[in-house]
FITORDO-336711 format. One record per residue (C-alpha): residue number from 1; residue in one letter; x, y, z. Coordinates in steps of 0.1 Angstrom, whole numbers, always signed. Example, Ala and Ser with C-alpha at 12.3 -4.5 7.8 and 13.67 -1.06 7.14 Angstrom:
REM FITORDO-336711
<1 'a' <+123 -45 +78>>
<2 's' <+137 -11 +71>>
***
This chain:
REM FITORDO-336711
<1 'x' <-176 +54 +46>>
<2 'x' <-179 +23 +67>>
<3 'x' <-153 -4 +68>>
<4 'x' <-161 -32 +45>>
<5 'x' <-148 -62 +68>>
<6 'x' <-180 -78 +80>>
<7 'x' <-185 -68 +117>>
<8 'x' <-160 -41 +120>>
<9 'x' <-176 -7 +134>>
<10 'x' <-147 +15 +118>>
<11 'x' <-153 +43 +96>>
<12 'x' <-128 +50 +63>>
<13 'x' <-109 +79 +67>>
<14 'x' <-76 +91 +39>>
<15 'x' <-43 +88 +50>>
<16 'x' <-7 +77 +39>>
<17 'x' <+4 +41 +38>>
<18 'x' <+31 +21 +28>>
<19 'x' <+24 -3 +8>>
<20 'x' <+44 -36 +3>>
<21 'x' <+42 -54 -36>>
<22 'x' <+65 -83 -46>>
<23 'x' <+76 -74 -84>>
<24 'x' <+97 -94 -107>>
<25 'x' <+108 -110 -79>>
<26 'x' <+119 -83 -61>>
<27 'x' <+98 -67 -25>>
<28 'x' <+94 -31 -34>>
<29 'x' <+77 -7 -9>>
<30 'x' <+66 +28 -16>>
<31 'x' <+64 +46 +7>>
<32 'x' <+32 +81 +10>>
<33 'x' <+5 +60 -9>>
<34 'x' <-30 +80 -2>>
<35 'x' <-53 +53 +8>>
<36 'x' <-85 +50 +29>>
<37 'x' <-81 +35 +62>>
<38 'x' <-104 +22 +88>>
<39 'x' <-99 +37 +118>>
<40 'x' <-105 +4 +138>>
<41 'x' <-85 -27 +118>>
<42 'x' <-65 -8 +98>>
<43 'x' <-79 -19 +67>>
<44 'x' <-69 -4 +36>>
<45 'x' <-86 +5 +5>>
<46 'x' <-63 +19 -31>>
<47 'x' <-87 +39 -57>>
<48 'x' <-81 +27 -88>>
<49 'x' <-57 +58 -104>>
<50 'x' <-36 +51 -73>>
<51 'x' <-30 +18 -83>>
<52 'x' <-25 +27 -115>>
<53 'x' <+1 +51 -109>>
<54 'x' <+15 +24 -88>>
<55 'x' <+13 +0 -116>>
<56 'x' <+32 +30 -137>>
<57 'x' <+66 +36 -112>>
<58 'x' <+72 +2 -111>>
<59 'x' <+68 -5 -151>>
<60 'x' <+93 +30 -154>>
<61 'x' <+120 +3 -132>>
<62 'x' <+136 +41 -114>>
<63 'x' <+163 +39 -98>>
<64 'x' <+148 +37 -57>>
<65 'x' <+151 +62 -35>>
<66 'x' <+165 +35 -7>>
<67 'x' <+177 +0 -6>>
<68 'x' <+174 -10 +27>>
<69 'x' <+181 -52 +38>>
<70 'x' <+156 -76 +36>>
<71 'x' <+152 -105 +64>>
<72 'x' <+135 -138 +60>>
<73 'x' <+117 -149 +96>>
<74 'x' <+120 -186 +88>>
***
């Protein structure tokens, strides 16, 4: 499929991300979400039962699998 960003030439293709969501105040990233990527800006597109099931680990509050430091660039 081809990228949705207006003037990118990039095609979609499914890979792993990681994505990044700030929930109930807390940064939480999880890490091996399938997503389609373009293969020229990096865009990055979540199907909806993906984000659903995203939706789901963060409402089930598990304990993570890491904690890892968190620096402000300010």
């Amino acid at each position: 499929m081809k990228c949705s960003i207006e003037g990118c030439p990039g095609e979609y293709e499914t890979r792993t991300v990681m994505h990044t969501v700030r929930y109930d105040g807390q940064i939480i990233v999880i890490d091996h979400v399938p997503a389609d990527v373009c293969s020229v800006c990096g865009d990055a597109l979540l199907n909806p039962d993906t984000v659903r099931r995203i939706e789901r680990l963060l409402d089930e509050r598990r304990k993570p699998a890491v904690t890892v430091s968190l620096y402000e660039f300010a």
